[in-house]
ZATORSE-181447 format. One line per field, with one value per residue (C-alpha): residue number from 1; residue in one letter; x, y negated, z. Coordinates in Angstrom, 3 decimals. Layout:
# residues N
k	NUM	...
r	A	...
u	X	...
v	Y	...
w	Z	...
END
This chain:
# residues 117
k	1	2	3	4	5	6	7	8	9	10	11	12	13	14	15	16	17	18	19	20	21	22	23	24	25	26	27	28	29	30	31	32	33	34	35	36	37	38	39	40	41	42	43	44	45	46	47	48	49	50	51	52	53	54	55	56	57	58	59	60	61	62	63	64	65	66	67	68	69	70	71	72	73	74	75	76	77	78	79	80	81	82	83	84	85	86	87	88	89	90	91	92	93	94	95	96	97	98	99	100	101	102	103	104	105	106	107	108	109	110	111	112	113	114	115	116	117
r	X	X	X	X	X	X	X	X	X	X	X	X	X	X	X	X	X	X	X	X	X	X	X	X	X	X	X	X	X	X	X	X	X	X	X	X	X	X	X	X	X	X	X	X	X	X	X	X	X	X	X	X	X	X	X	X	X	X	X	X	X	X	X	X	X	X	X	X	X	X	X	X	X	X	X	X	X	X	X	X	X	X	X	X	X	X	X	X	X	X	X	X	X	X	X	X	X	X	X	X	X	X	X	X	X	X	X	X	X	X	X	X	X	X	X	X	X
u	-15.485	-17.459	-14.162	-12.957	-15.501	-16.675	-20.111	-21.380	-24.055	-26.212	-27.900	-24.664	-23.844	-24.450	-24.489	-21.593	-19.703	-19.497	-19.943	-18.862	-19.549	-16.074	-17.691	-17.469	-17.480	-18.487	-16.291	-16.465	-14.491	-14.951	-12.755	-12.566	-10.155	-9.294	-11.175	-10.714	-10.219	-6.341	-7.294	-9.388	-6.592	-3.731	-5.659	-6.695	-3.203	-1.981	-4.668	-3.939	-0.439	-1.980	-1.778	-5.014	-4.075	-3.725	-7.399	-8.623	-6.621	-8.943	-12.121	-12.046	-11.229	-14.414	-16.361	-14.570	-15.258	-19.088	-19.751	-18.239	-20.996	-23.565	-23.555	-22.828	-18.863	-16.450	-14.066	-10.032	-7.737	-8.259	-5.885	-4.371	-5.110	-3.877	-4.455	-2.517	-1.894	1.886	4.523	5.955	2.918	4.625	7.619	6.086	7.633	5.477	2.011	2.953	3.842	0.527	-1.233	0.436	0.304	-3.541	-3.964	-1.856	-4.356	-7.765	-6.734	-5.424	-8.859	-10.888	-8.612	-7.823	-5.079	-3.072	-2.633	-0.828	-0.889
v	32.145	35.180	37.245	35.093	35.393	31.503	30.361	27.298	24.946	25.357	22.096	19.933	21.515	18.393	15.711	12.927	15.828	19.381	20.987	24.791	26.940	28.419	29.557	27.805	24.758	23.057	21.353	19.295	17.966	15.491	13.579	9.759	8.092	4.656	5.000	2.098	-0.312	-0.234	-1.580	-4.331	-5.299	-5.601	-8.239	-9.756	-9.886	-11.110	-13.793	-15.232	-14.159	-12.195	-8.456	-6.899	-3.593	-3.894	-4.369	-2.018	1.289	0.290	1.038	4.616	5.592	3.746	5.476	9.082	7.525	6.938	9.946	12.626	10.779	11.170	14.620	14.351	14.968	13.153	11.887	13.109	13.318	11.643	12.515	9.764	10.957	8.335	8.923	6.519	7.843	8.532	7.897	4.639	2.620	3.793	1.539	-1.733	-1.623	-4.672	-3.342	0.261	-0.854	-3.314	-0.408	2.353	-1.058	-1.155	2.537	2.775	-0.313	0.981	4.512	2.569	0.933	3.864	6.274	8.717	10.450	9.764	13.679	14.121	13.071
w	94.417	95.238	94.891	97.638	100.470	99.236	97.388	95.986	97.507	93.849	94.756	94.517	90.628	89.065	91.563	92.195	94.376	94.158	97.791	98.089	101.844	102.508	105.982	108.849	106.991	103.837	101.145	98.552	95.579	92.605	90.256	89.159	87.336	86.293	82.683	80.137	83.421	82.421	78.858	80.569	82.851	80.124	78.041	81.280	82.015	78.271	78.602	82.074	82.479	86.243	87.037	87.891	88.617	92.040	92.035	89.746	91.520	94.444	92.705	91.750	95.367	96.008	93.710	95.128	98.378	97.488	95.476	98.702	101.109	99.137	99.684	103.249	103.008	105.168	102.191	103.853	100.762	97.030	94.398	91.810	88.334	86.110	82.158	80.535	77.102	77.716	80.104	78.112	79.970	83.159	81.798	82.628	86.505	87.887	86.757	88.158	91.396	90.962	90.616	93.391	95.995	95.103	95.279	98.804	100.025	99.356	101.109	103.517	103.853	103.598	105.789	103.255	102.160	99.553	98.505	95.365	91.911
END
């Protein structure tokens, strides 16, 4: 970063955000993901016959949400990073869209952007 005019804020390396001074301003960046949420919701969904994805793309944009204010960033853009062993899950149409509606609601509620991913 150095090589760039940029540093690190040292005290973030190892917090819930990483904050780096690119000048006039700070910024910082972190990553969340679904985890083993997806396995949860597919045997909740085998069992009851209802989708809970919808629900569970909400909560790591609450957790990016959480983890950017506690180091005093205003949280503008989360990416979707969705590890899901191969693109065959994908197939299932009704639990993607279960899970981009869910995603597209809670940045909706927390004013963020949906960037990329």
């Amino acid at each position: 970063m150095l090589a760039h005019g940029f540093g690190e804020i040292e005290a973030s390396r190892g917090e819930s955000a990483y904050v780096v001074d690119v000048g006039p301003f700070h910024i910082a960046s972190i990553v969340e993901c679904l985890g083993t949420k997806t396995l949860v919701a597919d045997e909740m969904q085998r069992l009851t016959g209802q989708s809970f994805f919808a629900g569970i793309a909400q909560d790591p944009i609450a957790m990016a949400v959480n983890d950017l204010i506690t180091v005093g960033a205003t949280p503008l853009v989360v990416q979707a990073y969705w590890a899901a062993g191969g693109s065959e899950w994908f197939a299932d149409a009704q639990r993607s869209q279960a899970l981009v509606d869910g995603w597209k609601a809670a940045c909706d509620v927390c004013k963020v952007a949906w960037g990329g991913g």
